[in-house]
DRENRO-938265 format. One line per 3 residues: number of its first residue (from 1); their letters; for each residue z, y, x of C-alpha. Coordinates in steps of 0.05 Angstrom, whole numbers. Example, Ala and Ser with C-alpha at 12.3 -4.5 7.8 and 13.67 -1.06 7.14 Angstrom:
DRENRO-938265
1	AS	156 -90 246 | 143 -21 273
//
This chain:
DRENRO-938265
1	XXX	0 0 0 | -13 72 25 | 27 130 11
4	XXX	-6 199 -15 | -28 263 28 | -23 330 23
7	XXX	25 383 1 | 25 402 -72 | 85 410 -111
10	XXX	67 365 -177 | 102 314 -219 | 72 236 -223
13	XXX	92 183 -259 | 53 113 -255 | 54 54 -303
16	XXX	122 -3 -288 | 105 -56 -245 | 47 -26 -207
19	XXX	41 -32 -129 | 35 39 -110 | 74 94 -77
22	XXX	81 151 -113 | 107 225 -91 | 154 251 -149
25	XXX	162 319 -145 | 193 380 -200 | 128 418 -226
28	XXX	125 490 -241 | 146 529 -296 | 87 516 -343
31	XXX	45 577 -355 | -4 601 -423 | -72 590 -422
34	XXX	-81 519 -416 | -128 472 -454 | -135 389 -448
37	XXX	-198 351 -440 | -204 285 -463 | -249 237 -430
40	XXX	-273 167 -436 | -230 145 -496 | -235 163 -559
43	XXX	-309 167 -577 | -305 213 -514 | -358 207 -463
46	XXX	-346 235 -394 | -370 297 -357 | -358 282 -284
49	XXX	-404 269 -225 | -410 214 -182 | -422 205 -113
52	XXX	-429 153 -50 | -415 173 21 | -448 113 41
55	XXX	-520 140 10 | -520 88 -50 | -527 29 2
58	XXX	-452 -4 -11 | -432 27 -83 | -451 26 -158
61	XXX	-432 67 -215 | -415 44 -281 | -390 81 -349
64	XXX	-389 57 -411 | -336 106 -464 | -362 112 -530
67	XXX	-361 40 -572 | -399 32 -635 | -371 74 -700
70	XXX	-311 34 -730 | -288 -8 -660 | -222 9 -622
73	XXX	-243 76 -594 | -215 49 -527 | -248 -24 -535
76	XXX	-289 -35 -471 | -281 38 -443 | -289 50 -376
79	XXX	-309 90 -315 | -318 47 -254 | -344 56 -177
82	XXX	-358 -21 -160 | -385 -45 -92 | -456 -76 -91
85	XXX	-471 -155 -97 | -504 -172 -40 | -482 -121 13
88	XXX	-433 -157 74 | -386 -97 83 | -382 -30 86
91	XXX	-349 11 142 | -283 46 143 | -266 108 110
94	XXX	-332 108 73 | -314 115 1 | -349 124 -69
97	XXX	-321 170 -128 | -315 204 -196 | -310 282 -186
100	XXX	-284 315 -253 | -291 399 -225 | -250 454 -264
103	XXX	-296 511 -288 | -295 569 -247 | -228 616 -248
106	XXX	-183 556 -272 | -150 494 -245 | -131 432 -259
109	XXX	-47 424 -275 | -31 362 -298 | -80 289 -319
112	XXX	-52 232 -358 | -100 175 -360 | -104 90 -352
115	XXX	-127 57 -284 | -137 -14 -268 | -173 -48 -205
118	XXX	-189 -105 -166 | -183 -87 -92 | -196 -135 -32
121	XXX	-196 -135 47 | -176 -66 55 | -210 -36 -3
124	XXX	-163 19 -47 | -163 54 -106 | -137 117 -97
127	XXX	-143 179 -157 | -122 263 -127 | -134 327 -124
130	XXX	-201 362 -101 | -158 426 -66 | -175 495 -51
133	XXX	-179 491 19 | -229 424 20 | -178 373 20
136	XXX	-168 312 -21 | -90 302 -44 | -77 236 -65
139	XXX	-26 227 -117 | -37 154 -134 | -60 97 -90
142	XXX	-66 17 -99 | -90 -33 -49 | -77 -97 -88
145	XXX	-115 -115 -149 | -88 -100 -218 | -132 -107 -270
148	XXX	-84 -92 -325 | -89 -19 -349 | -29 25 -327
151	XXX	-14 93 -353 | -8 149 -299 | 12 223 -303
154	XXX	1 282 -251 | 30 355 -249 | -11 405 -198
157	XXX	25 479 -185 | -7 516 -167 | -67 485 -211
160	XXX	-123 456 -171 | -195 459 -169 | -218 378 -189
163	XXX	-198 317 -203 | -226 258 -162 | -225 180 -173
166	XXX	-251 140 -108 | -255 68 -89 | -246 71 -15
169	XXX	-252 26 49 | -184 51 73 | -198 13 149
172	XXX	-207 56 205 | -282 90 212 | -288 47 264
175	XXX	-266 -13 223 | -299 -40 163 | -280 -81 95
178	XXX	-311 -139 82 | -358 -143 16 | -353 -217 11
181	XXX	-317 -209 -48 | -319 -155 -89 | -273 -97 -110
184	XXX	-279 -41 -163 | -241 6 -195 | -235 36 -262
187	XXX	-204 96 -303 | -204 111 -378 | -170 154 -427
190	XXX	-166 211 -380 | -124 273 -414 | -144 331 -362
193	XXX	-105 396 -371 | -132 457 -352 | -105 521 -330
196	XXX	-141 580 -347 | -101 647 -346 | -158 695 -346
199	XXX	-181 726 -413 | -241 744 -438 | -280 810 -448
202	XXX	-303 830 -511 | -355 890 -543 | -367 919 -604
205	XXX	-422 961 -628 | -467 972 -686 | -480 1024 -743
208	XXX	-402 1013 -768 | -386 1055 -707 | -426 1113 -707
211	XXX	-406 1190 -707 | -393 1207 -780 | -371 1186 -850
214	XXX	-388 1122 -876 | -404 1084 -932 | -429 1020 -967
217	XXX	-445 959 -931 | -440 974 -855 | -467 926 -786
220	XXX	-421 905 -734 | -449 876 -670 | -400 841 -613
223	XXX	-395 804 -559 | -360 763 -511 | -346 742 -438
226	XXX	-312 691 -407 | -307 650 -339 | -265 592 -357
229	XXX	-268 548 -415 | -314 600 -454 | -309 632 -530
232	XXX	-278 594 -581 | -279 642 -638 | -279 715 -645
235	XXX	-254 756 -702 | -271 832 -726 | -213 873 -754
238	XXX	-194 936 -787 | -127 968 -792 | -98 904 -762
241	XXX	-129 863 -825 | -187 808 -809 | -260 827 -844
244	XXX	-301 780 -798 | -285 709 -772 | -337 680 -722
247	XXX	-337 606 -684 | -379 591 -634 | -407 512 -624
250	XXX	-353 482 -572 | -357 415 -541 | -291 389 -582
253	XXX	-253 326 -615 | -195 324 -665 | -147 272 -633
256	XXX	-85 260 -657 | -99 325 -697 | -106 374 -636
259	XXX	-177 396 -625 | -186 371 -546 | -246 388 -510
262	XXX	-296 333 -489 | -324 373 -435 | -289 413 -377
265	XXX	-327 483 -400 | -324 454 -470 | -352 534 -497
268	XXX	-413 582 -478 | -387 636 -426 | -435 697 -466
271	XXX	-432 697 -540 | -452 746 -590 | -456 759 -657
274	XXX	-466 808 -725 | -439 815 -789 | -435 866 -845
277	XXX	-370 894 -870 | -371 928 -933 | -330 991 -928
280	XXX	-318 1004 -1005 | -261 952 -991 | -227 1009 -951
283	XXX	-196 1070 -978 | -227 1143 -957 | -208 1171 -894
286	XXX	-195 1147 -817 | -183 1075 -795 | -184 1036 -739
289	XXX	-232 983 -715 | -236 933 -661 | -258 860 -641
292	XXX	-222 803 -594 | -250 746 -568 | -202 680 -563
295	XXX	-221 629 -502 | -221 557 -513 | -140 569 -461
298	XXX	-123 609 -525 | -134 673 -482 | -145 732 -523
301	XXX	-185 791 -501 | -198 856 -553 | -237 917 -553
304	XXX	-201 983 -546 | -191 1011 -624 | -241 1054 -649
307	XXX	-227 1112 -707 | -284 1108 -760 | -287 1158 -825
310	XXX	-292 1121 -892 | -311 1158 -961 | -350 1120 -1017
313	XXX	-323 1154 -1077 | -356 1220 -1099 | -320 1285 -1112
316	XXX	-290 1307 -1179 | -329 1360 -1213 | -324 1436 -1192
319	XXX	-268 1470 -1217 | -269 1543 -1250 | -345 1551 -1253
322	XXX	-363 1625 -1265 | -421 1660 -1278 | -433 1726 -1245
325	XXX	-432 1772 -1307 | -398 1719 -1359 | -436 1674 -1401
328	XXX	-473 1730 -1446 | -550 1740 -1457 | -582 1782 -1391
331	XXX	-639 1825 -1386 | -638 1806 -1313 | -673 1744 -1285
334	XXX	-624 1731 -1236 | -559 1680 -1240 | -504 1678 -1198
337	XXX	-453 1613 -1199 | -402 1598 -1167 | -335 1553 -1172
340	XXX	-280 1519 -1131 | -286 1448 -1093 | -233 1393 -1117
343	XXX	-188 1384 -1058 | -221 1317 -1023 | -153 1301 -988
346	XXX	-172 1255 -928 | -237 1248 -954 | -303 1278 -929
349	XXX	-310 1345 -940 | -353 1376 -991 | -425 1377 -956
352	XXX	-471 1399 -1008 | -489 1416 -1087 | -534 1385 -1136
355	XXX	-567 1432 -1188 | -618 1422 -1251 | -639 1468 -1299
358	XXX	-662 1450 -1365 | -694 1490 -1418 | -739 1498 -1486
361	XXX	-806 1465 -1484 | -785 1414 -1435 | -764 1448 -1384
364	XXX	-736 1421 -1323 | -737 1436 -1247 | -716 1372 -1226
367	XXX	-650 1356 -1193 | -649 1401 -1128 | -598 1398 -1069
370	XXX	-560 1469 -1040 | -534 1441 -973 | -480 1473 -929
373	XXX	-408 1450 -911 | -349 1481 -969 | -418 1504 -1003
376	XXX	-377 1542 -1068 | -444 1582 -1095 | -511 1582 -1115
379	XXX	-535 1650 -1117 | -602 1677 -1142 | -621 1624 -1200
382	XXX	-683 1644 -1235 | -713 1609 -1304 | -783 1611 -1318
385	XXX	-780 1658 -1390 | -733 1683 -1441 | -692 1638 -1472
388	XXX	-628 1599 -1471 | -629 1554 -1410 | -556 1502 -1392
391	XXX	-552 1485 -1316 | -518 1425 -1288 | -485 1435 -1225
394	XXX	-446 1366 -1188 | -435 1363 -1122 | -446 1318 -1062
397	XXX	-393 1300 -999 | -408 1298 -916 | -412 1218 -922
400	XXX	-471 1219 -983 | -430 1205 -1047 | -444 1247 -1117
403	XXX	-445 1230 -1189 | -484 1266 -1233 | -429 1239 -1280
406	XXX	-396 1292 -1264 | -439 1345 -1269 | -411 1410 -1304
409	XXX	-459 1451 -1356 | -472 1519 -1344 | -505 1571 -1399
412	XXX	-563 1610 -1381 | -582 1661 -1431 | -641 1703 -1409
415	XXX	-681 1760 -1457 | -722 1806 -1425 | -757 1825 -1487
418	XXX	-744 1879 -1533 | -737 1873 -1609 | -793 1872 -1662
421	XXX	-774 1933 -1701 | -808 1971 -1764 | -781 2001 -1830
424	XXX	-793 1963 -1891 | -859 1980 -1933 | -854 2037 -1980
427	XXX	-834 2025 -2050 | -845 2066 -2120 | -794 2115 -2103
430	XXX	-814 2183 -2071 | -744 2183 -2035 | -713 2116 -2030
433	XXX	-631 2111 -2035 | -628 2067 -1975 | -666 2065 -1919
436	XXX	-682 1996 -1890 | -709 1975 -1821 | -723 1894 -1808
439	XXX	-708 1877 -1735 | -723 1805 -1700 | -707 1781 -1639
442	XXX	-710 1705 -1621 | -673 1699 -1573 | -610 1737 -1551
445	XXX	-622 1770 -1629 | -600 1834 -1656 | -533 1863 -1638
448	XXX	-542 1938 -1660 | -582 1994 -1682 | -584 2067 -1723
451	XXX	-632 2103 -1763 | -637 2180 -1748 | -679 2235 -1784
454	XXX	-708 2301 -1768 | -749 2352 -1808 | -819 2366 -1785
457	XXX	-808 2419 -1733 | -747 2409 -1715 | -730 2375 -1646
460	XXX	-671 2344 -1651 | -652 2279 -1693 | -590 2273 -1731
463	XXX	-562 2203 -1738 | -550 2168 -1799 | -487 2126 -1807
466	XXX	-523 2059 -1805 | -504 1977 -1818 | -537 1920 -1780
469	XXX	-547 1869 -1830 | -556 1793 -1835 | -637 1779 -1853
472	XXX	-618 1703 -1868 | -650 1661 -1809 | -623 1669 -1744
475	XXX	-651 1731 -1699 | -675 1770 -1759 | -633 1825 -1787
478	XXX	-638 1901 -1819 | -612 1973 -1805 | -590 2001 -1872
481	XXX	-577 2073 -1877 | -575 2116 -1946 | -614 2182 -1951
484	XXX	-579 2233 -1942 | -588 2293 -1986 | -647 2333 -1969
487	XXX	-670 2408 -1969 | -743 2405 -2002 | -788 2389 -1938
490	XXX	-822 2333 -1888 | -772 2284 -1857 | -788 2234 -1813
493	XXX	-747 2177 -1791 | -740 2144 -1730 | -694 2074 -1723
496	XXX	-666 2049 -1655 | -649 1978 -1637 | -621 1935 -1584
499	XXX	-613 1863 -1581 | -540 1823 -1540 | -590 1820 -1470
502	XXX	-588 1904 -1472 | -667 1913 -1496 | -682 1961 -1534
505	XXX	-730 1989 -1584 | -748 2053 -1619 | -811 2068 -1677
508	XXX	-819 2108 -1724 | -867 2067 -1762 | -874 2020 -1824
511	XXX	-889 1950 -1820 | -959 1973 -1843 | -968 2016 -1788
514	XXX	-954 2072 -1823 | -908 2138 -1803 | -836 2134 -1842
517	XXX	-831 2194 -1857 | -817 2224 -1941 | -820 2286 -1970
520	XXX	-782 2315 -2015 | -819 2372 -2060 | -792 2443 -2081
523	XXX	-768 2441 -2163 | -807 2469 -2202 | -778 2554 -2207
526	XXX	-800 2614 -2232 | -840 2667 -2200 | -787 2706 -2165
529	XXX	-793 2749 -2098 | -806 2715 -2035 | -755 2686 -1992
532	XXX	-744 2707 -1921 | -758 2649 -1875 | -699 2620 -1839
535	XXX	-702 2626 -1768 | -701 2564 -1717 | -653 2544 -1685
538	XXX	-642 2499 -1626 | -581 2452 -1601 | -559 2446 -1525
541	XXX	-504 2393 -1508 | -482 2348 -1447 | -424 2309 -1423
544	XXX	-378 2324 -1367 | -331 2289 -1327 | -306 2253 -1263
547	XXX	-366 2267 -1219 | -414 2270 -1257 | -454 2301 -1329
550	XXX	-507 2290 -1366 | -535 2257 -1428 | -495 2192 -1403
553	XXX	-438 2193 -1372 | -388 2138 -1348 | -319 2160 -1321
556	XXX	-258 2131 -1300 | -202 2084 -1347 | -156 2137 -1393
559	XXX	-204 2197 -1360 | -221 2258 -1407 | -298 2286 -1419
562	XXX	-315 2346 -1436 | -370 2364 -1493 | -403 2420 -1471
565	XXX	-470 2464 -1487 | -495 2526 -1530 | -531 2534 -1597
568	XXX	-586 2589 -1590 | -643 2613 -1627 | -720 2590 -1611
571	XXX	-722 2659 -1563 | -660 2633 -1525 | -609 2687 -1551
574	XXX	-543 2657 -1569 | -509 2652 -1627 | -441 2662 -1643
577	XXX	-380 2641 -1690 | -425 2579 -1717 | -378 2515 -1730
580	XXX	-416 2456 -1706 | -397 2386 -1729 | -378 2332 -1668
583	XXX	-381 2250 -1690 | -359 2214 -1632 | -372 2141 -1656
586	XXX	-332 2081 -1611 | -362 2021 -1584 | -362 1959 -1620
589	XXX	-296 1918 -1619 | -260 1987 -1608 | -199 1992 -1656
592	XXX	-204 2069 -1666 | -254 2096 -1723 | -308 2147 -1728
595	XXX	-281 2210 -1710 | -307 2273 -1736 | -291 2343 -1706
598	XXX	-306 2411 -1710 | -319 2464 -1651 | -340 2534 -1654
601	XXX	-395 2575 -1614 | -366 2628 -1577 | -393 2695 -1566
604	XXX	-465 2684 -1534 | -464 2619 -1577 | -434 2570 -1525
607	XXX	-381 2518 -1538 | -333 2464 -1507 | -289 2403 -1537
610	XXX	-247 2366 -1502 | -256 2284 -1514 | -188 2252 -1504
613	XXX	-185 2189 -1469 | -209 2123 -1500 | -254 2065 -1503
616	XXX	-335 2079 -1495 | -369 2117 -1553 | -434 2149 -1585
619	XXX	-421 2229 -1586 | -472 2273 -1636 | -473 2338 -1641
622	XXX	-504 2377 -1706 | -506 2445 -1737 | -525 2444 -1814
625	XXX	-555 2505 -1824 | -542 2569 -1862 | -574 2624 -1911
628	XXX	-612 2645 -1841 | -619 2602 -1801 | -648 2530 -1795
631	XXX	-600 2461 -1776 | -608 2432 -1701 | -582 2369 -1681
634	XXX	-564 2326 -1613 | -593 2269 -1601 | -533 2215 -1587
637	XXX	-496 2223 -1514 | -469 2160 -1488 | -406 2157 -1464
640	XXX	-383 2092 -1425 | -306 2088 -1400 | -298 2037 -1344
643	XXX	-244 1981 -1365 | -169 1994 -1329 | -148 1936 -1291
646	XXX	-100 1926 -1232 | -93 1864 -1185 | -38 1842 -1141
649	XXX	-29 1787 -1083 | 18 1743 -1052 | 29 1732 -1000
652	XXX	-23 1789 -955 | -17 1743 -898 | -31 1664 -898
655	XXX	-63 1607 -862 | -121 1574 -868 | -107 1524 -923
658	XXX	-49 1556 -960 | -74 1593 -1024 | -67 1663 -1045
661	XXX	-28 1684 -1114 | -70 1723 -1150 | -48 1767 -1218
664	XXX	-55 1830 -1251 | -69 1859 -1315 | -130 1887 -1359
667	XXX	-109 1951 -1392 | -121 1950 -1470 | -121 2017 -1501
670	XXX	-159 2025 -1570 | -184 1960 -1552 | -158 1880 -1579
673	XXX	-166 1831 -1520 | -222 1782 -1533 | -201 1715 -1578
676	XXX	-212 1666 -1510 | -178 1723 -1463 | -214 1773 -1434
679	XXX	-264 1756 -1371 | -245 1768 -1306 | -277 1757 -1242
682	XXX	-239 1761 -1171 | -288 1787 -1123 | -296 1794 -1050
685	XXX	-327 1842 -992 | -385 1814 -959 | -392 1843 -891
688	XXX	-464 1830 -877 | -487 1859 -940 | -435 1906 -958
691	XXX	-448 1881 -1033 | -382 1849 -1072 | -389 1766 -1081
694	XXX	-360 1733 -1139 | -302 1682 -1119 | -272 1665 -1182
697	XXX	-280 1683 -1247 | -218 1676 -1306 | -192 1705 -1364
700	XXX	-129 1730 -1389 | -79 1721 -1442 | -72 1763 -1505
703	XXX	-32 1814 -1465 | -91 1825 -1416 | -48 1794 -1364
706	XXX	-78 1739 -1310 | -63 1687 -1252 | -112 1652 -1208
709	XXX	-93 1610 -1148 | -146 1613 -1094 | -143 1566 -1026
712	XXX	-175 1589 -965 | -205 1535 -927 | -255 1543 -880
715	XXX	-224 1607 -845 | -229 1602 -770 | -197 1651 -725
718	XXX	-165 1711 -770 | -204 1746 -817 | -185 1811 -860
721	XXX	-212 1795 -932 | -232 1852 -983 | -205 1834 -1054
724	XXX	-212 1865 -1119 | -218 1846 -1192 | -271 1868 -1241
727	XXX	-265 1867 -1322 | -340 1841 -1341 | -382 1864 -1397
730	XXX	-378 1823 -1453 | -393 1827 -1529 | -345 1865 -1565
733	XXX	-305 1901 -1517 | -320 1968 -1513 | -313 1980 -1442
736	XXX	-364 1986 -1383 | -342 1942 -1322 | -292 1961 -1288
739	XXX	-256 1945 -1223 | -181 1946 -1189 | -168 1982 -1126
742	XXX	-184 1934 -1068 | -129 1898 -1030 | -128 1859 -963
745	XXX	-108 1786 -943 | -101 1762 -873 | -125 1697 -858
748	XXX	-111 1661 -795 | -145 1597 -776 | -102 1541 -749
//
């Protein structure tokens, strides 16, 4: 018997009653990163090479590990190195063997196997250790034959690079064993350990990683790397929680139910790989992605985490959509909307605005897209004619989502037209006792109108008090005025319209085309002397007030006016102590009534009234007449008040992201606040243009009062923001717009 060689620290144990001599030594602490290979046994072929230092002259191989499907799985197994029939002998030292090699950047720690042999004249079976520096340690050995299978087990630290089985002529080279009878040995069920402490590499890549917000069904592509045993699985994961599982083919056996491998690399070193990971699974906003690759040693290698954006739901619908001007009819072709974004929270931000408008006769741009990061407007909208147009306005995120769901309606009411206007056809009577002009407007319709009169040869018109009437269907209706009572003479008539856009109309015609005019014939008197003509007279009058005068005037909230001018004959001269009658006529939706006043010409025939504050109102001036003189009139001056309103702020100074406090109040006199609150629209300073931008647009309570929250988001830096709010037109207040004194807020960017 031979002892063994070499210095490796290992554990061996051999099978009872075998002739060997066997080093026992304590192994080393046992590290991770080990997998077992199980060869010959089993159904289990092998995957070692064999050799012959002698050339192939004295030795034979022979394997034979896999029985037929339903035999003992051990029945018959064996791998042998036999000597040749034939041969004499074969000289000493010269040896053939089994070399089992560990894949690169592992080792070999521990074997467990069966051996059995039949040895003679020097001939031994001897199983070791392939080392690092060339050397073969031998931790079993036999010279004398056994041909009963014996267990064996082997512990290597540190872990070694093969495992070798010879059958050796263990003479002296210059010896030699005789062949005469001959010798073989033989190894089966071979558990080889392997140590393999190095872990893999992995890679990720694909479209799931790229710059941006994400949604719907996304590509992943990875990789792997390994120098030992090779990839066993890999697995893709986000926010800790597996989406993709991925096994590579390995070269593997369940026995005894641990997967063992059947080769010594039993995986491929490179693998790769795809799959698709639908992101709707995820919730909006950032998580984290990464991919590990697991070795066959249970060595786990991962990719550094990777932030990705997620969004797949769309935005809410805008909030507090506002049209520039309110929602009434307009004379101009030019819309202005704008509204506040839902608050996305850690979703993408809003990115972009759809936008449709629909109309009569089938109408319809088409759905259009406004892009532009916090986009809160679309200014300049335009429809193709008069008419009442709605459009639908939903809006779009950074990562692609909308809903036209959502879409909010919009009212576009455009008239550019004036009225159709003409007094009815004469009747029977030479002078009717009501006066009747039919006026039609399809779309906006009519909203006001007066009838006026003036004698041939006189200038100026004198209004009539007048009623718009209902004509039945919609956009038709009539002035109705009663004749007044007339001095014998020519009248003609003149009626004035407008319809809710603004447009307005004026004729003095019939529907036939002919003039409305009536006159109204002397009585019948006796011959008497002749009567003195009565001389003409004419009527000067403006407005005055604020900074300005004229025929129209508009002046400040609770602001005076002055009536001014001068009544004169038709040579110019002045004249003097004449009362002249003042009707200063409110706007509709005003509370106060028609007020009638006197005033008196002064010495060269000039006069002045002061108009106490109130809401906007028609002012006529008319002198009736006398013995001597003939009547004169004013045509109507238009005076428009500007609404009062105030606006406050808090707090002046904020961040980017906080919102601003806005309130304030629309002053009311002579004037009810409108049944849905009156309209308000919070405006702001545009730098580039110096022209005021609509932010937000609310209304008040019954008191006039009003709040409106407003969040600044996209501030960078620190910007000083112009605010003011503006009381809009609308039907039935009788104010012109009118705006607060502007305030500043501070906004500083984080």
């Amino acid at each position: 018997m031979l002892g063994t060689r070499g210095g490796l620290g290992r554990i061996v144990a051999i099978g009872v009653g075998l002739a060997v001599t066997v080093l026992l030594l304590l192994a080393a602490e046992a590290r991770a990163g080990k997998y077992e290979v199980a060869q010959c046994g089993w159904y289990v072929g092998i995957d070692a090479a064999w050799a012959d230092t002698t050339g192939g002259a004295k030795f034979r191989p022979d394997a034979w590990c896999v029985p037929p499907a339903g035999a003992d799985p051990f029945d018959g197994a064996h791998v042998k190195s036999l000597t040749r029939d034939g041969q004499t002998s074969v000289s000493g030292a010269r040896f053939a063997r089994w070399r089992w090699e560990a894949p690169a950047g592992t080792g070999i720690s521990q074997v467990r196997g069966t051996w059995w042999h039949a040895l003679h004249d020097g001939m031994q079976h001897r199983i070791g250790v392939g080392t690092w520096n060339g050397a073969f340690d031998v931790f079993a050995a036999s010279s004398a034959t056994d041909v009963a299978p014996r267990e064996f087990t082997a512990g290597f630290d540190p872990a070694q690079p093969a495992l070798e089985d010879r059958l050796l002529c263990a003479k002296p080279e210059a010896g030699s064993c005789s062949l005469a009878a001959g010798s073989w040995s033989s190894i089966r069920a071979l558990t080889i350990t392997v140590q393999d402490d190095r872990g893999p590499g992995a890679g990720i890549g694909g479209d799931m990683l790229e710059p941006g917000w994400l949604r719907g069904l996304r590509n992943v592509g990875f990789w792997g790397e390994d120098i030992g045993g090779g990839i066993r699985f890999s697995e893709t994961s986000v926010d800790g929680a597996r989406v993709n599982l991925t096994e590579y083919p390995c070269a593997k056996a369940l026995i005894g139910g641990v997967w063992k491998a059947t080769q010594m690399r039993p995986c491929s070193i490179p693998v790769a790989g795809a799959a698709t990971i639908d992101t709707a699974r995820f919730s909006d906003g950032s998580h984290s992605v990464h991919h590990c690759v697991t070795d066959f040693a249970g060595n786990v290698g991962c990719t550094y985490p990777r932030l990705v954006s997620i969004d797949n739901n769309p935005p809410a619908h805008p909030r507090s959509v506002a049209l520039a001007g309110g929602g009434a009819w307009s004379r101009v072709n030019d819309f202005d909307v704008s509204w506040v974004n839902p608050d996305q929270g850690p979703a993408s931000p809003i990115a972009g605005a759809y936008w449709r408008i629909v109309g009569p006769a089938g109408f319809d741009t088409g759905v259009k897209l406004a892009g532009g990061q916090g986009i809160a407007a679309l200014p300049d909208r335009r429809v193709p004619a008069p008419g009442a147009y709605s459009l639908h306005l939903w809006l779009r995120d950074e990562a692609g989502n909308e809903a036209p769901g959502t879409a909010v309606e919009v009212p576009l009411r455009f008239d550019d037209v004036p009225p159709g206007l003409a007094f009815a056809a004469a009747g029977e009577a030479e002078i009717p006792e009501l006066l009747r002009a039919l006026v039609t407007d399809a779309d906006s319709g009519p909203a006001s109108g007066t009838i006026s009169f003036r004698r041939l040869g006189v200038e100026q018109w004198t209004e009539l008090p007048t009623k718009l009437q209902p004509e039945g269907a919609p956009g038709r209706a009539a002035l109705v005025a009663r004749v007044p009572d007339l001095v014998p003479g020519t009248y003609v008539f003149r009626a004035d319209a407008a319809d809710a856009a603004g447009n307005t109309a004026t004729t003095t015609l019939r529907a036939d085309g002919a003039e409305m005019a009536i006159r109204k014939s002397p009585p019948p008197v006796a011959p008497r002397r002749a009567v003195q003509p009565r001389t003409k007279t004419r009527l000067f009058a403006r407005l005055r007030g604020g900074h300005g005068r004229g025929d129209a005037l508009t002046i400040p909230f609770g602001a005076p006016a002055l009536l001014s001018g001068r009544l004169t004959r038709a040579d110019g001269a002045g004249i003097a102590a004449k009362e002249l009658r003042v009707v200063a006529r409110p706007s509709r939706g005003a509370l106060a009534e028609t007020a009638v006043l006197a005033v008196a010409t002064g010495e060269r025939g000039g006069f002045e009234l002061r108009l106490a504050p109130g809401p906007s109102r028609q002012v006529s001036v008319s002198f009736p007449g006398d013995a001597g003189l003939e009547p004169a009139g004013r045509t109507s001056l238009d005076l428009r008040v500007r609404a009062g309103i105030a606006l406050r702020a808090a707090p002046l100074s904020l961040e980017t992201g906080q919102a601003v406090r806005l309130s304030g109040r629309v002053r009311t006199r002579g004037a009810p606040v409108p049944r849905r609150g009156k309209l308000v629209a919070i405006q702001y300073l545009e730098a580039a243009t110096h022209r005021w931008r609509p932010v937000l647009v609310t209304r008040s309570d019954h008191s006039g009062r009003f709040r409106a929250p407003y969040r600044f988001r996209y501030v960078t830096g620190t910007a000083s923001i112009r605010l003011r709010a503006t009381a809009l037109a609308e039907e039935r207040w009788p104010y012109a717009p009118g705006s607060s004194r502007p305030l500043t807020v501070r906004v500083h960017g984080r």
